[in-house]
Structures are given as structure tokens and as C-alpha cells.
N, C-alpha and C positions, 0 to 999 in steps of 0.2 A: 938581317932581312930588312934593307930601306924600301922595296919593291910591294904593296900591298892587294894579293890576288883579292880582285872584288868578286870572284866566284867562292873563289873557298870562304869569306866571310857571311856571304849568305848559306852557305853549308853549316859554317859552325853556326849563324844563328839560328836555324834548324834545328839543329842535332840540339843546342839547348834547351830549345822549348820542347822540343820530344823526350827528351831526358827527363824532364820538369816535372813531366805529363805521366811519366814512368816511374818516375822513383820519388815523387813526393818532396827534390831539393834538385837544386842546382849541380852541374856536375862539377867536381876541384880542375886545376889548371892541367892537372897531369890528367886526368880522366879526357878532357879535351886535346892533348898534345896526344896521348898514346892514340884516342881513334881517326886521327887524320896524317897521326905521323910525321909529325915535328917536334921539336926542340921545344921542354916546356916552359921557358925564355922565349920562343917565339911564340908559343901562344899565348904569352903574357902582352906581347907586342900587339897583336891579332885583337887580344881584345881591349888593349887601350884603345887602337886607331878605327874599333868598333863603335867604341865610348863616344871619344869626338866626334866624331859622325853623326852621332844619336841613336845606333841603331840597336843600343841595348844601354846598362848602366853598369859601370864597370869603374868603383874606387874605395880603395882602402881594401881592395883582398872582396867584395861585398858583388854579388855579381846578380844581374835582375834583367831577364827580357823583358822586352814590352807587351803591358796586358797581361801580367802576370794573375793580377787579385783576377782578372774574366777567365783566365785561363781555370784557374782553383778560385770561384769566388767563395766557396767555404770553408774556405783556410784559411789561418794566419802563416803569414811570414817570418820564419824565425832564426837568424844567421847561429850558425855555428860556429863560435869564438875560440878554440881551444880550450883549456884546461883550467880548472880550479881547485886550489887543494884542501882536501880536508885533512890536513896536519898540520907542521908548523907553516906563518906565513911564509911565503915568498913573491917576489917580483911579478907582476903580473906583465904577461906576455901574449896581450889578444893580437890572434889572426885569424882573421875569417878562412874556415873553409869550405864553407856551403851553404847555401841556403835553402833551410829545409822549409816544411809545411806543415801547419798541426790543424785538427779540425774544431773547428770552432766553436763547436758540439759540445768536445769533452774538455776544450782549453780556454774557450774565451776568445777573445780577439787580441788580445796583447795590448801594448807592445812586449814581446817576448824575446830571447837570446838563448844560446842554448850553451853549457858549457861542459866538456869530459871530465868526472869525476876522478879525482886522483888522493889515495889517501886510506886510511881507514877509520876517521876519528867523528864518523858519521853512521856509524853503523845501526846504531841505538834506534836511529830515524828511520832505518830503509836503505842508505843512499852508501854503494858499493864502489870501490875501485872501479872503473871504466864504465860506471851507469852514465849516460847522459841525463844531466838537468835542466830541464828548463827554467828559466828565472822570469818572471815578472817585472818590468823592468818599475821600480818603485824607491823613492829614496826616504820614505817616514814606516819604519816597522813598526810591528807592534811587538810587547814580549813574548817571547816564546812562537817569533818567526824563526824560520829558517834564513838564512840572508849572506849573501856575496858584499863584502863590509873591507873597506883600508885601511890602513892606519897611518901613520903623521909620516912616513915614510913613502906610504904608494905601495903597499905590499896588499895583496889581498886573501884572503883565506873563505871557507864555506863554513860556518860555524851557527849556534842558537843563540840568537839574541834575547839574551836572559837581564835585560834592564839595566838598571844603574846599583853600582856598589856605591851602600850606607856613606862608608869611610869617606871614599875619595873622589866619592860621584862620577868615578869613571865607567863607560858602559863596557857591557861584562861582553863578550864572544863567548860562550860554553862550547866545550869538547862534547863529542854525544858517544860515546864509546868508555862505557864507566868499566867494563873488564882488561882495557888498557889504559887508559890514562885517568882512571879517576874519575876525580872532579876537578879536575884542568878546567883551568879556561883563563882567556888573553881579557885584559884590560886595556881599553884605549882611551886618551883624552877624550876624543871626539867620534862618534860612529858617523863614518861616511857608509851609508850604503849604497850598492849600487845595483842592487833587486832584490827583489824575496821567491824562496823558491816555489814551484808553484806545482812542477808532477818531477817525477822521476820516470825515465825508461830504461829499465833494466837492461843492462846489457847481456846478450845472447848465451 
């Protein structure tokens, strides 16, 4: 589609701010291609050639009308990143799919991110297979945070930051599910953190 209707773009900026307005996040690319009925490749088009325009912000997967914060001034903004596991580590693979709303009230202002829980080695805490979490976006824990943390590789995991081991001074990750895996927990040279968690929202 090299032809760009400048009526359907101010439709879809519509439909997002009214979406916004309704559902507390931003809608995903396929939520905007199903309700105008195109290809959702072309709404990925749609809303670049939105983007350069200025008539919304639209990079990295990350999607924001204008006058959002007037739109919900008491909410914070908080993209939903995909997944993080509470098991063993793996590759981390953020893509935004929406961006939600939290109120300010019960969260704070952030800055916040939001990630799906995947795993079970967080149980102990609260925090279930497909709960969404919120993370605080912070990189100096303290012990006995909860914390989204890398290792010398780039992998990430949701684990308790349980300090530094005597021996080898490496900081500890703890496992929180001691009826499976013990007293497991990963050692890393160096704790990169890349938030601390901040609520959980149970999933339905």
C-alpha cells in the first residue's frame, strides 16, 4: 500500500484515542487492522506514515496519541513488553504490545513497564504463570527485592534478590517456590537489574 488515505488516518487516530479512553491501553496492530479491515502489515504502514507526520508516536512496537497524560492525567503510562520467566533464564525478547494505564493512586507515577509472567518458580511471592507484572523501572535493589536482573550473557529471569554469596561475592537470584525447586537459586558475576517488581495483576 504506497497510496496513504488521509481519511482513514484520521479515523484510525480516533478509533485510538477512543480505544485509550475505553480500555485503559492502547489497542495492538491487529486490534487496529481487524476494525478497519486491512492487512496488519498495512497497519503497521498506517501507523508509521502516522508517526512522520506527527500525528501520533509510533516506534519500537511503543504506540502514544497526542495528549495522552490530558487524556488520563491520573495515570501513568505503562507499555506492555511481553514475557518474563520465572524459571530457568532465557533470551529476552521485549515487544511492545500496548500501552496500558495504571492509576496513580494505587501505583505511583513510575516510570513502569509491564511484563507476562511465565513460569512457576515465583509462587512463594504471589506471582503465577500468566499474572501480569508490573516492574518499576530501577536499577540499585535492595535485598529481598523482587527484580527483572541479566546475566553476562543477556538473558533475563524474575527472581529475589537475596544479596551477595560470602564465597564468591557473586549476587544470588533466589528461586521463590521451595515445594519445587528448593533452595535453587542462579548466581551472577554482576546484577544487571532492569526493575524491581512493584504490584502484580492477577490474571483472570
Amino acid at each position: 500500500m504506497q497510496h496513504k488515505d488521509p481519511e482513514l488516518m484520521k479515523r484510525i487516530n480516533t478509533f485510538i484515542g477512543e480505544f485509550y479512553l475505553d480500555h485503559d491501553r492502547t489497542p495492538s496492530t491487529t486490534e487496529i487492522a481487524r476494525q478497519f479491515e486491512i492487512s496488519r502489515s498495512s497497519a503497521q504502514r498506517y501507523l508509521v506514515a502516522m508517526d512522520q507526520r506527527g500525528m501520533l508516536f509510533y516506534q519500537g512496537g511503543k504506540l502514544a496519541v497526542e495528549k495522552m497524560e490530558k487524556l488520563r492525567p491520573d495515570r501513568a503510562q505503562a507499555p506492555l513488553v511481553g514475557s518474563v520467566p520465572c524459571g530457568e533464564m532465557t533470551y529476552e525478547e521485549e515487544n511492545v504490545e500496548c500501552v496500558m494505564t495504571l492509576p496513580k493512586a494505587i501505583f505511583g507515577a513510575g516510570p513502569f513497564y509491564i511484563l507476562h509472567a511465565s513460569g512457576d518458580s515465583m509462587e512463594d511471592e504471589g506471582i503465577e504463570n500468566g499474572d501480569l507484572v508490573v516492574i518499576r523501572q530501577e536499577t540499585d535493589p535492595k535485598k529481598g527485592d523482587l527484580v527483572v536482573a541479566l546475566d553476562a550473557e543477556n538473558r533475563n529471569t524474575l527472581k529475589k534478590y537475596s544479596g551477595k554469596d560470602r564465597k564468591s561475592g557473586k549476587a544470588i537470584l533466589k528461586y521463590c517456590n521451595k515445594a519445587v525447586y528448593g533452595d535453587k537459586a542462579i548466581l551472577v558475576k554482576e546484577l544487571v537489574c532492569q526493575g524491581v517488581v512493584s504490584h502484580v495483576i492477577k490474571k483472570k
